[in-house]
N, CA, C and O atoms as CSV, one atom per row, in Angstrom:
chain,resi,resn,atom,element,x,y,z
A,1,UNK,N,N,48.455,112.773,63.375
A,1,UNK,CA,C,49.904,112.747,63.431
A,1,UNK,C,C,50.434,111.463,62.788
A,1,UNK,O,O,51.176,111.461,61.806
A,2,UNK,N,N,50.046,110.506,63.345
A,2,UNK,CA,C,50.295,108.982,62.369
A,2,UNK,C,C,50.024,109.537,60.896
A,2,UNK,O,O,50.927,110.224,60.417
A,3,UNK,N,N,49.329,109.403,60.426
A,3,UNK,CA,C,48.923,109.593,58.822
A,3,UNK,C,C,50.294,110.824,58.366
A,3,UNK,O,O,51.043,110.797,57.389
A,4,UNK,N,N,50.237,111.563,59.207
A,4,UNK,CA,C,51.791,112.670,58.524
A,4,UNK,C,C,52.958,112.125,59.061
A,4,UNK,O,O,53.864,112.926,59.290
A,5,UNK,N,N,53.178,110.734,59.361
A,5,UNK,CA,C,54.046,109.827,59.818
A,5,UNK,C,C,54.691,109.196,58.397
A,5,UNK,O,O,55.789,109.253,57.844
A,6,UNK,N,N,53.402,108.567,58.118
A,6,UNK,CA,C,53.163,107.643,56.857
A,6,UNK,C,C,53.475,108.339,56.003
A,6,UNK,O,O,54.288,107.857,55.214
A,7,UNK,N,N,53.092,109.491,55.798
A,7,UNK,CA,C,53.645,110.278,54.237
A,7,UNK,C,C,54.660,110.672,54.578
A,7,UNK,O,O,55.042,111.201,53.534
A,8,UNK,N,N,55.747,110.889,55.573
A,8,UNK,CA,C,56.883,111.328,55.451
A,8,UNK,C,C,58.005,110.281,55.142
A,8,UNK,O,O,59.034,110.559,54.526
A,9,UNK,N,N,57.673,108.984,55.663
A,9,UNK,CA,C,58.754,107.985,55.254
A,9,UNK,C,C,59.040,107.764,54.372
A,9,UNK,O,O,60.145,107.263,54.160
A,10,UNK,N,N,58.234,108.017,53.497
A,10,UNK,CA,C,58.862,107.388,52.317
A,10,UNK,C,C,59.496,108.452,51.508
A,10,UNK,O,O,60.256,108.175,50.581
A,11,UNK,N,N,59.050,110.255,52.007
A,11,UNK,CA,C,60.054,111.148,51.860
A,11,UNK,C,C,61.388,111.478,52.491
A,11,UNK,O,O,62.142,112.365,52.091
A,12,UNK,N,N,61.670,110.415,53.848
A,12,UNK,CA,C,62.904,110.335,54.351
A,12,UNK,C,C,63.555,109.118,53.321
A,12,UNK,O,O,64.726,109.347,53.016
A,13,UNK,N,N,63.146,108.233,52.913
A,13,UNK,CA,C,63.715,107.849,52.067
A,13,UNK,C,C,64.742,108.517,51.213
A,13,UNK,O,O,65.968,108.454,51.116
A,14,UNK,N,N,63.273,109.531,50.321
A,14,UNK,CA,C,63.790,110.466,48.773
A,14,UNK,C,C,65.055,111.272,49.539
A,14,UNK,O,O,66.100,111.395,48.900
A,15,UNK,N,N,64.977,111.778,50.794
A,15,UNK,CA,C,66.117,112.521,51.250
A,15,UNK,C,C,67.320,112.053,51.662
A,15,UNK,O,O,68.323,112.767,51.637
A,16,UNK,N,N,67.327,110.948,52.033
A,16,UNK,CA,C,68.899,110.190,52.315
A,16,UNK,C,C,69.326,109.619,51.406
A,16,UNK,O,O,70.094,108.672,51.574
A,17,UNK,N,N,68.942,110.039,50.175
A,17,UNK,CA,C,70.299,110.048,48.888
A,17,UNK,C,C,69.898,111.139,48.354
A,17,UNK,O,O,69.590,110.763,47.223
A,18,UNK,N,N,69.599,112.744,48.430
A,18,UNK,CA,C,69.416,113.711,48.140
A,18,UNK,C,C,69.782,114.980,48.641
A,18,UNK,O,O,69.847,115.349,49.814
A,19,UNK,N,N,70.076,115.770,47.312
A,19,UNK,CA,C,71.197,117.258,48.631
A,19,UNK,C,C,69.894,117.527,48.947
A,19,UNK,O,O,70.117,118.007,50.058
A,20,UNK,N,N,68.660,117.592,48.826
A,20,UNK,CA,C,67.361,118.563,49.217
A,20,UNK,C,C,66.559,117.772,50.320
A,20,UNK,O,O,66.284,116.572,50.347
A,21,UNK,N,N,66.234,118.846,51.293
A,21,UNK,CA,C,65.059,118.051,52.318
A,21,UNK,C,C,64.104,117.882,51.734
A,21,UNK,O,O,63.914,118.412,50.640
A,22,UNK,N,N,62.956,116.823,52.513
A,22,UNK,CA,C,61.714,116.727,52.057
A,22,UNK,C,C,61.434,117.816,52.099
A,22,UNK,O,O,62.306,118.383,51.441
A,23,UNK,N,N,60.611,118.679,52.535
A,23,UNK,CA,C,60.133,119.709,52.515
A,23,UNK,C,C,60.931,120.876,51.884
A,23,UNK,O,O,60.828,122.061,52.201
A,24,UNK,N,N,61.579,120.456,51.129
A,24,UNK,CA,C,62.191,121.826,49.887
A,24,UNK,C,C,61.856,121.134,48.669
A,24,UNK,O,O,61.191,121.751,47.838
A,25,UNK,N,N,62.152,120.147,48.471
A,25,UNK,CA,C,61.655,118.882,47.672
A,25,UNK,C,C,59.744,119.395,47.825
A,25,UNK,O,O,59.167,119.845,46.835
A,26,UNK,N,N,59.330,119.298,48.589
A,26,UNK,CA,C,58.117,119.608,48.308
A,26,UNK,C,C,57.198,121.029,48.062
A,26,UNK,O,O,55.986,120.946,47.863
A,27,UNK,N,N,57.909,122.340,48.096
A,27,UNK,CA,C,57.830,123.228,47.931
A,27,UNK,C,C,58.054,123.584,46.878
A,27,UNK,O,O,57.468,124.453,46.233
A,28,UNK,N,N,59.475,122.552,46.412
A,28,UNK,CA,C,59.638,123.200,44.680
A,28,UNK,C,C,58.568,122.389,43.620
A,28,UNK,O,O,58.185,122.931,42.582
A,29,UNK,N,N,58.144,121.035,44.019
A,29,UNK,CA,C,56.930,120.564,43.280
A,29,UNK,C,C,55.830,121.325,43.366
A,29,UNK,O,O,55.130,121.307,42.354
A,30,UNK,N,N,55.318,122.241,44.597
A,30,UNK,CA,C,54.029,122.370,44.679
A,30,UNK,C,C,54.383,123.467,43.762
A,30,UNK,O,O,53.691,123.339,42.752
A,31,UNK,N,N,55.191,124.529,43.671
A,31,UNK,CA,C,55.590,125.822,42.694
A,31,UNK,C,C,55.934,125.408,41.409
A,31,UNK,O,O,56.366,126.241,40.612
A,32,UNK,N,N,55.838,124.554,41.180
A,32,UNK,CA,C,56.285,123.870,39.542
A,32,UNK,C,C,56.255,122.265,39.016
A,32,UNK,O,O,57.192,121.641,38.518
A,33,UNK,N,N,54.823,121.776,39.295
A,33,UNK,CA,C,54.826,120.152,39.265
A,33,UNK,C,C,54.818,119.770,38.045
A,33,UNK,O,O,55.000,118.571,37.833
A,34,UNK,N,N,54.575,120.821,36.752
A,34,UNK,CA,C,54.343,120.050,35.666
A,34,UNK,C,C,54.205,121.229,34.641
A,34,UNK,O,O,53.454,121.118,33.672
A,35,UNK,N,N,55.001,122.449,34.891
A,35,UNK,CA,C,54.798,123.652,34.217
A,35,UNK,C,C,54.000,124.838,34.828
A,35,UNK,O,O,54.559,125.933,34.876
A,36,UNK,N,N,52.615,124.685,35.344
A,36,UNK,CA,C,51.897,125.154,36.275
A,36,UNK,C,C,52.213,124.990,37.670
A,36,UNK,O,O,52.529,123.891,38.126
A,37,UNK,N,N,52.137,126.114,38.421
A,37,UNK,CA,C,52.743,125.799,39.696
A,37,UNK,C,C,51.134,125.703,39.977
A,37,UNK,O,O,50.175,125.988,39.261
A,38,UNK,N,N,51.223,125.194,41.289
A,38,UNK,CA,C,49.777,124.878,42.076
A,38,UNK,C,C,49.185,126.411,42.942
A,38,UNK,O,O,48.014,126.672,43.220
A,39,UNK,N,N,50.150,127.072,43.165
A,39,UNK,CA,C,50.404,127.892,44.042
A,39,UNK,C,C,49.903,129.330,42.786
A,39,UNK,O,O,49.676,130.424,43.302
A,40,UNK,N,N,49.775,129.208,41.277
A,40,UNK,CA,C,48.864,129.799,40.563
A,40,UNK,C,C,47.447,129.886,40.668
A,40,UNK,O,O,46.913,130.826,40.080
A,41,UNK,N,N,46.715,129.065,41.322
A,41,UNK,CA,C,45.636,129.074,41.283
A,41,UNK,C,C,45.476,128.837,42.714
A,41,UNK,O,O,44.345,129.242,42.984
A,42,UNK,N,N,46.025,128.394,43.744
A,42,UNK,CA,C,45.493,128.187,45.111
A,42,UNK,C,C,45.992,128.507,46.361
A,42,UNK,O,O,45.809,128.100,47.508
A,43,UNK,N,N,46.947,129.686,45.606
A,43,UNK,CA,C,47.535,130.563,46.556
A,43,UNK,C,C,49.038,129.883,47.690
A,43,UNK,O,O,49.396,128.714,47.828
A,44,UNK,N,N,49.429,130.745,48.123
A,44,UNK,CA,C,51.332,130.103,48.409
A,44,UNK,C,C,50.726,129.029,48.757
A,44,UNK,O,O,50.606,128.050,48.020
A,45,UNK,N,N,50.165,129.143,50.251
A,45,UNK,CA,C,50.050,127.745,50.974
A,45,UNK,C,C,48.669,126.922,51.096
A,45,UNK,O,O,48.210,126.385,52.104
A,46,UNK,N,N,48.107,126.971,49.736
A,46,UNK,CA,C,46.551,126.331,49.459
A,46,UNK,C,C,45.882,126.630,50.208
A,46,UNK,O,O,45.226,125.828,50.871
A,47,UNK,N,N,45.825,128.167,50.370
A,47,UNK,CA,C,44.725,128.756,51.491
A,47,UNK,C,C,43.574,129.333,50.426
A,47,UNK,O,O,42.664,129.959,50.972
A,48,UNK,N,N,43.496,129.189,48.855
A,48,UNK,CA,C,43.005,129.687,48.125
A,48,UNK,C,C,43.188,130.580,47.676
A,48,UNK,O,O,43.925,131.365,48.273
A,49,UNK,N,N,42.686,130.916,46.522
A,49,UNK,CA,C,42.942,132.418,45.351
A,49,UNK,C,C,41.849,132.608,44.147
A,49,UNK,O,O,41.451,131.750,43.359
A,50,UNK,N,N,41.504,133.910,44.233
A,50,UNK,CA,C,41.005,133.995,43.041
A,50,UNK,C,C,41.913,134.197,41.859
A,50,UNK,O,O,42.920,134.890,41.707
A,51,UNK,N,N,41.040,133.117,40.811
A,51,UNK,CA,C,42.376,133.474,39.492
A,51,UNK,C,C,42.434,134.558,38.645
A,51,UNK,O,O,43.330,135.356,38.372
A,52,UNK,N,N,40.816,134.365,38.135
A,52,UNK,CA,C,40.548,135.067,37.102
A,52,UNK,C,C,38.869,135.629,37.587
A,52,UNK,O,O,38.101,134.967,38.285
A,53,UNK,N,N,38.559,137.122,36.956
A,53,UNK,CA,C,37.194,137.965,37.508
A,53,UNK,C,C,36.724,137.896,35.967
A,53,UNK,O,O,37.548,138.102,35.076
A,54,UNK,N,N,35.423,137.612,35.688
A,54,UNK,CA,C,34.930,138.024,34.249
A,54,UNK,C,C,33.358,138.229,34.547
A,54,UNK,O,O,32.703,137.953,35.551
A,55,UNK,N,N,33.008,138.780,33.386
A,55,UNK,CA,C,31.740,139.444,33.252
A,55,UNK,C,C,31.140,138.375,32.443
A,55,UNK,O,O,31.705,137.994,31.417
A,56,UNK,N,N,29.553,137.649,33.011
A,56,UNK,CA,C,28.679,136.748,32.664
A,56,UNK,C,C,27.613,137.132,32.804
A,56,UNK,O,O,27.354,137.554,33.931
A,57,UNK,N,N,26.496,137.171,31.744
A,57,UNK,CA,C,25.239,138.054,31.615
A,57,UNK,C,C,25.303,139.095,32.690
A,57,UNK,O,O,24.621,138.873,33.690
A,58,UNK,N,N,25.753,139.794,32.662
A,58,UNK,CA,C,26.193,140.965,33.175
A,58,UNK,C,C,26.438,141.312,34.206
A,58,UNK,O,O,26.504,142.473,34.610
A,59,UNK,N,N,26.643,140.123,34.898
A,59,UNK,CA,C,27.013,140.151,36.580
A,59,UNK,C,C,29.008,139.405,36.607
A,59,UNK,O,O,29.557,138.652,35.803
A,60,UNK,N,N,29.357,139.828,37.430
A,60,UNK,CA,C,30.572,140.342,37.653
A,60,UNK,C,C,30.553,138.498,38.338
A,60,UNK,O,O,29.569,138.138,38.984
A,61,UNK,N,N,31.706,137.530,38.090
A,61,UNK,CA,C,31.995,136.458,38.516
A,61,UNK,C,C,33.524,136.170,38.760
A,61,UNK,O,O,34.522,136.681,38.253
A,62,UNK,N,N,33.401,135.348,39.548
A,62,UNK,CA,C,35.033,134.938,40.366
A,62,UNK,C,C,35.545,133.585,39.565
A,62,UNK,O,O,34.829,132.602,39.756
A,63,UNK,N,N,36.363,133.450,38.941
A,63,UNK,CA,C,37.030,131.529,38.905
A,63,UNK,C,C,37.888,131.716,39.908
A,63,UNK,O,O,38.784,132.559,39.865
A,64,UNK,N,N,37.672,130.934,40.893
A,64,UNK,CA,C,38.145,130.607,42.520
A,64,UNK,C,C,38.757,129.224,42.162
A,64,UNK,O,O,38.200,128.244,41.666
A,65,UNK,N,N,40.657,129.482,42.721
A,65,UNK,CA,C,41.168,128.031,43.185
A,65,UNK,C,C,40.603,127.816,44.626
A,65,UNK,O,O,40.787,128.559,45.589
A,66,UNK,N,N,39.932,126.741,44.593
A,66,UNK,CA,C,39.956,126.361,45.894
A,66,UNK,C,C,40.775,126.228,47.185
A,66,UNK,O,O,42.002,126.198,47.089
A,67,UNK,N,N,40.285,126.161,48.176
A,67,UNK,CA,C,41.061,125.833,49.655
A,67,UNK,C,C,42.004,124.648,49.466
A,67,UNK,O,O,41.342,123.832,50.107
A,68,UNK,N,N,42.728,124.182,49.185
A,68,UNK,CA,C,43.525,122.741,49.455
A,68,UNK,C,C,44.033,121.973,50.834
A,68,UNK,O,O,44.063,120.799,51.201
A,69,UNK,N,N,44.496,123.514,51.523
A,69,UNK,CA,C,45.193,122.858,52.809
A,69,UNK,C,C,44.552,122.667,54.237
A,69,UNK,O,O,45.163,122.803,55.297
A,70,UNK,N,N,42.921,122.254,54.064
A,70,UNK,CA,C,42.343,122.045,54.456
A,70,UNK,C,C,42.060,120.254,54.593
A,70,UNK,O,O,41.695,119.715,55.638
A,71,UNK,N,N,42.318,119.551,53.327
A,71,UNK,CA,C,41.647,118.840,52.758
A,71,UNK,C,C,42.421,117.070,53.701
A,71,UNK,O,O,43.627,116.877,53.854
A,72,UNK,N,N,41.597,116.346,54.038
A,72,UNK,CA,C,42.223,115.119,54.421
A,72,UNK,C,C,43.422,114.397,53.055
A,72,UNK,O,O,43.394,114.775,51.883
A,73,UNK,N,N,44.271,113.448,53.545
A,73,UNK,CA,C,44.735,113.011,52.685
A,73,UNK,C,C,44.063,111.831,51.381
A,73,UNK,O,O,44.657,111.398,50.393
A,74,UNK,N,N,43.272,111.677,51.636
A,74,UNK,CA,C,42.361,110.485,51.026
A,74,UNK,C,C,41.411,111.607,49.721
A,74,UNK,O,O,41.356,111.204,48.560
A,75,UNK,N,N,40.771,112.902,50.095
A,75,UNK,CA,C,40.156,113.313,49.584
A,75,UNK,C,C,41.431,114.258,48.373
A,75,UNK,O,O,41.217,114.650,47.226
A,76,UNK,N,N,42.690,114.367,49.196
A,76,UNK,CA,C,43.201,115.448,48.125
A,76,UNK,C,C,44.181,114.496,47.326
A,76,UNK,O,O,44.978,115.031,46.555
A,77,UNK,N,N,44.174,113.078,47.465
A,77,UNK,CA,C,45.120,112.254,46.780
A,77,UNK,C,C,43.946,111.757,44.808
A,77,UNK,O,O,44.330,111.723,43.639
A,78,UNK,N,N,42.209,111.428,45.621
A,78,UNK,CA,C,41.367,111.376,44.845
A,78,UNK,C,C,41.597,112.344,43.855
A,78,UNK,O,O,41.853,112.209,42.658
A,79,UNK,N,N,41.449,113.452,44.629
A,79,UNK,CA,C,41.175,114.978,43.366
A,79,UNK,C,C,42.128,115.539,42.413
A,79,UNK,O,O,41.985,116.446,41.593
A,80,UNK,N,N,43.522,114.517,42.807
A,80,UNK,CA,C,44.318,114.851,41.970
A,80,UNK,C,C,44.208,113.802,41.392
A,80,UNK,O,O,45.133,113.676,40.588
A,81,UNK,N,N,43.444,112.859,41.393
A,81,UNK,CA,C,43.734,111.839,40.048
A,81,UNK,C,C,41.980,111.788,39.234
A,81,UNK,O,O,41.356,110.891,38.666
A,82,UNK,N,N,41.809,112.606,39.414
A,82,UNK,CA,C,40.828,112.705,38.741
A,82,UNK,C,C,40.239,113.839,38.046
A,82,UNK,O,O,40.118,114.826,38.772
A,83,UNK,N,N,39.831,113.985,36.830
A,83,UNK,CA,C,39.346,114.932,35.803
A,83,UNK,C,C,38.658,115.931,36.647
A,83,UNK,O,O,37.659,115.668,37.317
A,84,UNK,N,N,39.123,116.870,36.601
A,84,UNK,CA,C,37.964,118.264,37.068
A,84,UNK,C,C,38.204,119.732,36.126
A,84,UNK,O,O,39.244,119.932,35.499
A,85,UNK,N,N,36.802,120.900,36.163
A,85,UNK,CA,C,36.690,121.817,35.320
A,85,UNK,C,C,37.987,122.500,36.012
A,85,UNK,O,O,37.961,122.680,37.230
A,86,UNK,N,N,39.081,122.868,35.280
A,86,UNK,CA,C,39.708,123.776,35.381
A,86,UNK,C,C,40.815,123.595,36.060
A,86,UNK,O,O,41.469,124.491,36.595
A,87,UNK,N,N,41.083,122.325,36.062
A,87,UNK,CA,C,42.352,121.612,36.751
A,87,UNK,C,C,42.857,120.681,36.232
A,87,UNK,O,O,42.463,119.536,36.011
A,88,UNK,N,N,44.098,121.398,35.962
A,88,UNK,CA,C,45.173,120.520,34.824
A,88,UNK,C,C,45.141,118.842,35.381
A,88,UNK,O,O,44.826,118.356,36.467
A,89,UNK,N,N,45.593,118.274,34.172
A,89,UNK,CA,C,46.054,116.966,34.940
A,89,UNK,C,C,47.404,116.673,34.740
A,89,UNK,O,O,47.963,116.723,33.645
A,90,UNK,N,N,47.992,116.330,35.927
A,90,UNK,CA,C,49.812,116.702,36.320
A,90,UNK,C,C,50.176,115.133,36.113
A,90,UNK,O,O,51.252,114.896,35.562
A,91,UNK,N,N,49.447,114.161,36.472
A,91,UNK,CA,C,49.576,112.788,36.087
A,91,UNK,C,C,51.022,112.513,37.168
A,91,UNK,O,O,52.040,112.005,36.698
A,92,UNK,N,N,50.904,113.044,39.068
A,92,UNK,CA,C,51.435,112.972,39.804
A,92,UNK,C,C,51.771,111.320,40.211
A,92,UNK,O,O,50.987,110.422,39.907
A,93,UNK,N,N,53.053,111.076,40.941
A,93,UNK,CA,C,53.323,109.791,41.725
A,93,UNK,C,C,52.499,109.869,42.479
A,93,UNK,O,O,51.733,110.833,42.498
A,94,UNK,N,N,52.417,108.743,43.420
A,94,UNK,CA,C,51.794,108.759,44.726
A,94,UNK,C,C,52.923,109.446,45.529
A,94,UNK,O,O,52.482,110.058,46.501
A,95,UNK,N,N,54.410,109.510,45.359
A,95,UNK,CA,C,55.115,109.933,46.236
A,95,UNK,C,C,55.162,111.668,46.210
A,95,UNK,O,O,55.276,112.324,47.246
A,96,UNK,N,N,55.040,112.365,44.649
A,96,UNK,CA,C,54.823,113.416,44.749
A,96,UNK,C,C,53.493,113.813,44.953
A,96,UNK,O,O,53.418,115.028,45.133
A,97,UNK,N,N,52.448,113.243,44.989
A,97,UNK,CA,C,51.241,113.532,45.661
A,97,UNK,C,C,51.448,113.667,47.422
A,97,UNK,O,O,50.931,114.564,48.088
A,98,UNK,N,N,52.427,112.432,48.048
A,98,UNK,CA,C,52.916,112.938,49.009
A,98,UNK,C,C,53.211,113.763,49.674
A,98,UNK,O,O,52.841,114.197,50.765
A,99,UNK,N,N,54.272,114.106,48.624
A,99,UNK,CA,C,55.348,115.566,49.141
A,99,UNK,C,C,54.111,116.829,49.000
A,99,UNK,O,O,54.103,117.672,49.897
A,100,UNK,N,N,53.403,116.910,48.228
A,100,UNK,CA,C,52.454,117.812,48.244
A,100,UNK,C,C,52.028,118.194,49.412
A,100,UNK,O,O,52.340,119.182,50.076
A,101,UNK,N,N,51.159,117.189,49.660
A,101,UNK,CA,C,50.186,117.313,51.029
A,101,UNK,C,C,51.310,117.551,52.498
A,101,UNK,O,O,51.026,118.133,53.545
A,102,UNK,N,N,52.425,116.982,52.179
A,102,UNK,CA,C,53.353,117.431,53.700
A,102,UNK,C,C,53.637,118.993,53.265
A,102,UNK,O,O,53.253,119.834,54.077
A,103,UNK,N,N,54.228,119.429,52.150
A,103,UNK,CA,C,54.412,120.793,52.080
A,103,UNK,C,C,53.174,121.617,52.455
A,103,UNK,O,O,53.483,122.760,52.791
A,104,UNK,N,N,51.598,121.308,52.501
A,104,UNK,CA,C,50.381,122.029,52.649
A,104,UNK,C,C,50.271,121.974,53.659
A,104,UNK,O,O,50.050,123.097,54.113
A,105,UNK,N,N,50.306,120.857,54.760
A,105,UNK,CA,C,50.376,120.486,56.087
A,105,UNK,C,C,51.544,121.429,56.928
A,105,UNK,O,O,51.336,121.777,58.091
A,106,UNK,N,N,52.555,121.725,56.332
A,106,UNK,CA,C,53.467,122.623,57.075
A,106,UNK,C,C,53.455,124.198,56.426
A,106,UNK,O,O,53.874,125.109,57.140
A,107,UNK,N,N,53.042,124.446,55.271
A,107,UNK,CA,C,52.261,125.950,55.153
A,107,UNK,C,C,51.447,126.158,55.890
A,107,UNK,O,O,51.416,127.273,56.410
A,108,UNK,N,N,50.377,125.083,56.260
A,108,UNK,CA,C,48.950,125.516,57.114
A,108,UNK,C,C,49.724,125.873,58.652
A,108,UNK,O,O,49.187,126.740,59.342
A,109,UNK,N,N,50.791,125.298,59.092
A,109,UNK,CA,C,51.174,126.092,60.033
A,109,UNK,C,C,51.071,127.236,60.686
A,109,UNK,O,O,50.585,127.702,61.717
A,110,UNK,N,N,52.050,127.720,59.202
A,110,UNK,CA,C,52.544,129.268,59.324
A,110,UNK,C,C,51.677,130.357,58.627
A,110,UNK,O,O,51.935,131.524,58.330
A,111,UNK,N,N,50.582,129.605,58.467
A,111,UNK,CA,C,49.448,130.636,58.455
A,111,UNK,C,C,48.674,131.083,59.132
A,111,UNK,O,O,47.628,130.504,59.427
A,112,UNK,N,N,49.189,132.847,59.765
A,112,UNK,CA,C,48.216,133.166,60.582
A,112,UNK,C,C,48.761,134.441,60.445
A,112,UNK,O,O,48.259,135.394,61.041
């Protein structure tokens, strides 16, 4: 609860000079941070998705977005700043890396 303390202040900040709450503010980044929404490859609320099915020496294969809204904040702040197969690089703030992880943290909610 502390740690989703820490990432929200500085989104109460972005909101008290803004018509948008944090958390609309962070819903419309995770659906469109940089042309690609996130929510293309890892499903509404980073519960995962398959993207794409193709045929490899003749067995039938998945390209899987991963789980996200699982992930601590330390490990999913890393993975976005760093090079990986098949994941754009959005070249995020730390504050919209923020808003990210609170919008995943309150999807994982309402998933059930």
């Amino acid at each position: 609860m502390k740690n989703i303390l820490i990432l929200i202040f500085p989104l109460y900040l972005f909101a008290s000079s803004s018509f948008i709450t944090p958390l609309e503010y962070a819903s419309q980044l995770y659906k469109n941070p940089r042309g690609i929404g996130c929510h293309n490859c890892h499903g509404d609320k980073g519960e995962g998705k398959i993207v794409a099915t193709y045929i490899d020496k003749k067995k039938q294969k998945n390209f899987t977005g991963p789980v996200i809204n699982e992930l601590d904040f330390e490990y999913f702040f890393n993975s976005l700043n760093e090079r990986k197969d098949g994941m754009p690089r959005y070249f995020l703030t730390k504050k919209e890396i923020q808003a990210l992880y609170l919008y995943l943290q309150e999807a994982k909610k309402n998933v059930k």
